[in-house]
N, C-alpha and C positions, 0 to 999 in steps of 0.2 A: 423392529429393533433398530432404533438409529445408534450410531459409535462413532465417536471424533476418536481420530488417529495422530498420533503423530509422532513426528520421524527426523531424527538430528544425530546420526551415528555418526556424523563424516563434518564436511562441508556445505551440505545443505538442511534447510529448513522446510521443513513439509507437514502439511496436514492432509484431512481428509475427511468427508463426512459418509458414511457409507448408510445405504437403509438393509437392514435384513432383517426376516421374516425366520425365527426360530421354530415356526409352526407347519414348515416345512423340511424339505431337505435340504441341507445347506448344502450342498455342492448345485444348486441352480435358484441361489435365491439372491447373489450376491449384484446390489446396485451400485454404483458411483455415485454421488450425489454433489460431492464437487471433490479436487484433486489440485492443492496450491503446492508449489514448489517454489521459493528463492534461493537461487546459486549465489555461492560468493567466488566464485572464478573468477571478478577483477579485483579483489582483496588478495588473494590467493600470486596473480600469475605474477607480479613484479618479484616473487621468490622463488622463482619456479618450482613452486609445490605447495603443500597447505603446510600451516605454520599452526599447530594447533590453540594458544592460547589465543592467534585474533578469530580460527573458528567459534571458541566459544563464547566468546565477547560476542560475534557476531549472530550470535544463535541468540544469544539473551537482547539484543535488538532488536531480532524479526520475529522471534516464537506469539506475542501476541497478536501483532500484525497479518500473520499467516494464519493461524487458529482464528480469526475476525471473519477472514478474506473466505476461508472457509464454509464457514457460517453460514453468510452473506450470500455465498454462490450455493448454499444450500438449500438456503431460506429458512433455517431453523436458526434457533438460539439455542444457549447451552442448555436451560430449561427442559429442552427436548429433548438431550441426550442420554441412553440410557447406560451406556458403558465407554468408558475410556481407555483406547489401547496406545501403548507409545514403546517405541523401541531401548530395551533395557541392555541389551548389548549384542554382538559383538561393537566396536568402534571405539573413537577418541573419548576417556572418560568424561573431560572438561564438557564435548558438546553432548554426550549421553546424556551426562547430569540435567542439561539445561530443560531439554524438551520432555526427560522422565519425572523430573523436580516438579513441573510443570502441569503434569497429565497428574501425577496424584493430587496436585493441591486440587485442581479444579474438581477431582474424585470428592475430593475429604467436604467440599464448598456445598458441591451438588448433592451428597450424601448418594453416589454412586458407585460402583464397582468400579476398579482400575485393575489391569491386566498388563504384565511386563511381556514383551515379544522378543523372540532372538530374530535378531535380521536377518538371518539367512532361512530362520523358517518362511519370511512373507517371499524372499525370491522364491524360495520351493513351492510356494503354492500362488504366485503372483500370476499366473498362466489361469486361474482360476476366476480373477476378473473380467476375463474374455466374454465375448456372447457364448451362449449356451452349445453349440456346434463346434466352438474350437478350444472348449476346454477339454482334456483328458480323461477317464474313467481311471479311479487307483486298479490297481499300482502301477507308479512307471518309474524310468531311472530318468534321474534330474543333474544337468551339467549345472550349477550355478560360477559364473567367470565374471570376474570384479576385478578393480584395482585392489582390494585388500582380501579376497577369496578365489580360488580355483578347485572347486570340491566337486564329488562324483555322490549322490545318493540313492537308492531305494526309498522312497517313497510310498510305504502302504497305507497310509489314509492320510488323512487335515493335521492328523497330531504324529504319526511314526515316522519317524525316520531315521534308517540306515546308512549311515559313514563308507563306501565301497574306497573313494581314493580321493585324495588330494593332492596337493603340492609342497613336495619337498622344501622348494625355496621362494624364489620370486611367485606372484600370481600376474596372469596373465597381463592384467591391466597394469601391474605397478611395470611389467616387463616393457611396454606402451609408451607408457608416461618414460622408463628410463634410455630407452631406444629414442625418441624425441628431444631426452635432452641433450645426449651426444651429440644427437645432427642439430641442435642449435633450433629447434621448433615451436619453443615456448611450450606456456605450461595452462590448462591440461593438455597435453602431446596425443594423448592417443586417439583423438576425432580427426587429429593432422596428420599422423601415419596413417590412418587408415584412409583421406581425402586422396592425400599421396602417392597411394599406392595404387590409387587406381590410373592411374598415368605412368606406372613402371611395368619393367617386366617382373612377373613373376619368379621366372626359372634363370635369372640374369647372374646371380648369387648364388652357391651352396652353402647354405647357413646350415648347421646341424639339426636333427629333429633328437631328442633325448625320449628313445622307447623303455628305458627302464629295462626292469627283469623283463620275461616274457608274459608270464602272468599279471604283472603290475596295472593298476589303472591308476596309480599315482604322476605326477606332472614334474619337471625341475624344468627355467624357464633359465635357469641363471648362466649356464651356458652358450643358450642363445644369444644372450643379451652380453654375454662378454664377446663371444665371437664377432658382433655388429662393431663391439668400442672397438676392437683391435682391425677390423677392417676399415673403418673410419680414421684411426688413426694412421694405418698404413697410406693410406691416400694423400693423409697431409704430408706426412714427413717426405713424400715422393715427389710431395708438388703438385698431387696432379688434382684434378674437378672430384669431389664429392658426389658419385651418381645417386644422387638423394633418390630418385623417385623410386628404381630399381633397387633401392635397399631399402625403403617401404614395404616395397613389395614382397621382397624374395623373405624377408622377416615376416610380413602379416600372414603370406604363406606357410611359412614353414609352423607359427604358431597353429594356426588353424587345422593344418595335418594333426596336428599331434592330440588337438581337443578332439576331432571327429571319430578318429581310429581310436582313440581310450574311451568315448563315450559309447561307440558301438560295441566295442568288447566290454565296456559295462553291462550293458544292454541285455548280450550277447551269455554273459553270467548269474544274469538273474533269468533269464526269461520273459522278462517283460517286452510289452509289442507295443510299450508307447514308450517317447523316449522327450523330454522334456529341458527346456535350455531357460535360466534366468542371470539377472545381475547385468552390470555395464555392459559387459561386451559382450554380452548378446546381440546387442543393437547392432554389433559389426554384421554389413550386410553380406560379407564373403563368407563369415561362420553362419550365418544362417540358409545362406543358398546351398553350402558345400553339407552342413551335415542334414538339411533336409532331402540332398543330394542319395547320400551314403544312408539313411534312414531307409528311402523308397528303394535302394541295390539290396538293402539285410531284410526289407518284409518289415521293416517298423513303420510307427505311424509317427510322426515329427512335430509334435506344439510349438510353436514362437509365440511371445507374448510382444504386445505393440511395444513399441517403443519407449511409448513415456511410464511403459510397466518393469521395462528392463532396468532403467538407471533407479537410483535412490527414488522411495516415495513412500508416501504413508497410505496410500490407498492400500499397497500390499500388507502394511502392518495390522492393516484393521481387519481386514481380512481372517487374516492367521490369529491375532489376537480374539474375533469372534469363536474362530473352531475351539482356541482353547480354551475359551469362558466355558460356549459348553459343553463340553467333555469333562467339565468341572473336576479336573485333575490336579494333586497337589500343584501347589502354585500357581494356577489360574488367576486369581485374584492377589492383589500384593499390599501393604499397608502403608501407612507416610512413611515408615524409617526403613523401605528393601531399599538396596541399593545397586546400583546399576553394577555390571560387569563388562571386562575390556576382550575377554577372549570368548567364544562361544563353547557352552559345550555339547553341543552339536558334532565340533572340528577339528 
């Protein structure tokens, strides 16, 4: 079963060709067959942030080009494809429209099925494009940490998934990117706080860590991230040096306490003995050494998924959109006139 994917919730444009074999068990059938991505990070940084009406301009530039590129590194044509998955929401509607607009027509073209995906489902099961040894067995609890998500789940199969805790305010990555633009680091910031921080201290700082109730696996980041402005501002007005590197750091830390300790007592509340991390900032390599750290101290078993499976991409969308073609569960399939959504309800 070949499926072109594709994926434009945000700032980038992606596709994806995946081969799977429904004549077995989908949880060890899943191939890559190619995996294109185009960022517009230099459209983007001269505002320091994304400005969403040139994301979707620039979505409706590259969605062919990418979908082509795909292809090509797949060695199939559309002819071949037997299902189309594309990300129906959460994210910016303008760039949803572009690449869902898009994944049905070619549906309606091909006289094919098309399947609307939530993005936060493909982070939750993006661990699942791994080789066969370092995917998970269900159930496990799933950190997924983004610029625009910081949520806690249960995970009992390809299609269920349990809401345990989120984030009150900021999520982790927008906390990133706003912590970067205080210290003046340009924009996207958070690959630069985290560079950064490896050159500061750590414990240089007491930034706050925000534990909530005691029961809570819920997140508030906005705290943190005002304590940075007011200590950065306090530096100016004194006159004195900005110790950038040490408040890189003593912030990446402090974030990172507070994700490892909430995902263990997730864990810790369901029972589960795998414990699963997706989205942007997974990629951060301190969250991933610290809570596969604290995973091997609680007796869990710790998935990372590579890199280029963390940030945005449409490999994971295909993915997730195959489990839920077949589970052939209301919705599964969507028509020319579904319409994309900006909130997930998943979150």
């Amino acid at each position: 079963m070949l499926i072109l994917a594709i994926e434009s919730s945000c700032d980038d444009t992606a596709a994806a060709v995946l081969d799977l074999n429904r004549d077995h068990h989908p949880d060890h059938t899943s191939r890559v067959l190619s995996n294109v991505v185009s960022s517009q990070f230099d459209v983007h940084a001269r505002f320091g942030g994304i400005v969403p009406e040139l994301a979707s301009r620039c979505h409706i530039e590259a969605i062919w080009p990418v979908v082509h590129q795909a292809l090509t590194d797949a060695g199939v044509s559309l002819e071949d494809i037997d299902l189309v998955a594309a990300t129906q929401g959460p994210g910016l509607v303008g760039s949803l429209l572009v690449g869902f607009t898009f994944a049905k027509a070619v549906a309606l073209v091909q006289q094919i099925p098309c399947t609307g995906v939530d993005h936060l489902a493909g982070h939750l099961l993006a661990i699942l494009l791994e080789k066969e040894k370092e995917r998970p067995e269900f159930p496990y609890t799933a950190l997924v940490v983004s610029g625009g998500n910081t949520s806690l789940f249960a995970v009992e199969s390809p299609t269920e998934f349990r809401l345990l805790g989120r984030t009150r305010d900021d999520a982790a990555g927008e906390a990133f990117d706003k912590v970067a633009k205080v210290l003046e680091l340009g924009y996207p910031g958070g690959p630069t706080v985290s560079r950064l921080a490896e050159q500061g201290n750590a414990d240089a700082i007491p930034f706050p860590r925000a534990w909530l109730d005691k029961e809570s696996v819920d997140f508030s980041f906005s705290g943190l991230k005002t304590s940075v402005a007011n200590y950065v501002n306090q530096c100016r007005q004194k006159n004195i040096p900005v110790p950038t590197e040490n408040i890189c750091a003593s912030f990446e830390q402090a974030v990172v306490d507070v994700l490892v300790k909430k995902t263990l007592d997730a864990a810790k509340q369901t029972g589960h003995q795998r414990v699963v991390i997706g989205g942007g900032v997974a990629a951060n390599k301190q969250l991933r050494q610290q809570l596969k750290t604290g995973c091997a101290k609680a007796g869990f078993h710790c998935f990372t998924p590579s890199p280029e499976y963390c940030t945005d991409n449409a490999a994971m969308i295909g993915l997730a959109g195959y489990f839920q073609f077949v589970a052939g569960s209301a919705g599964s399939t969507v028509g020319p006139d579904t319409d994309a959504f900006s909130r997930s309800p998943l979150n």
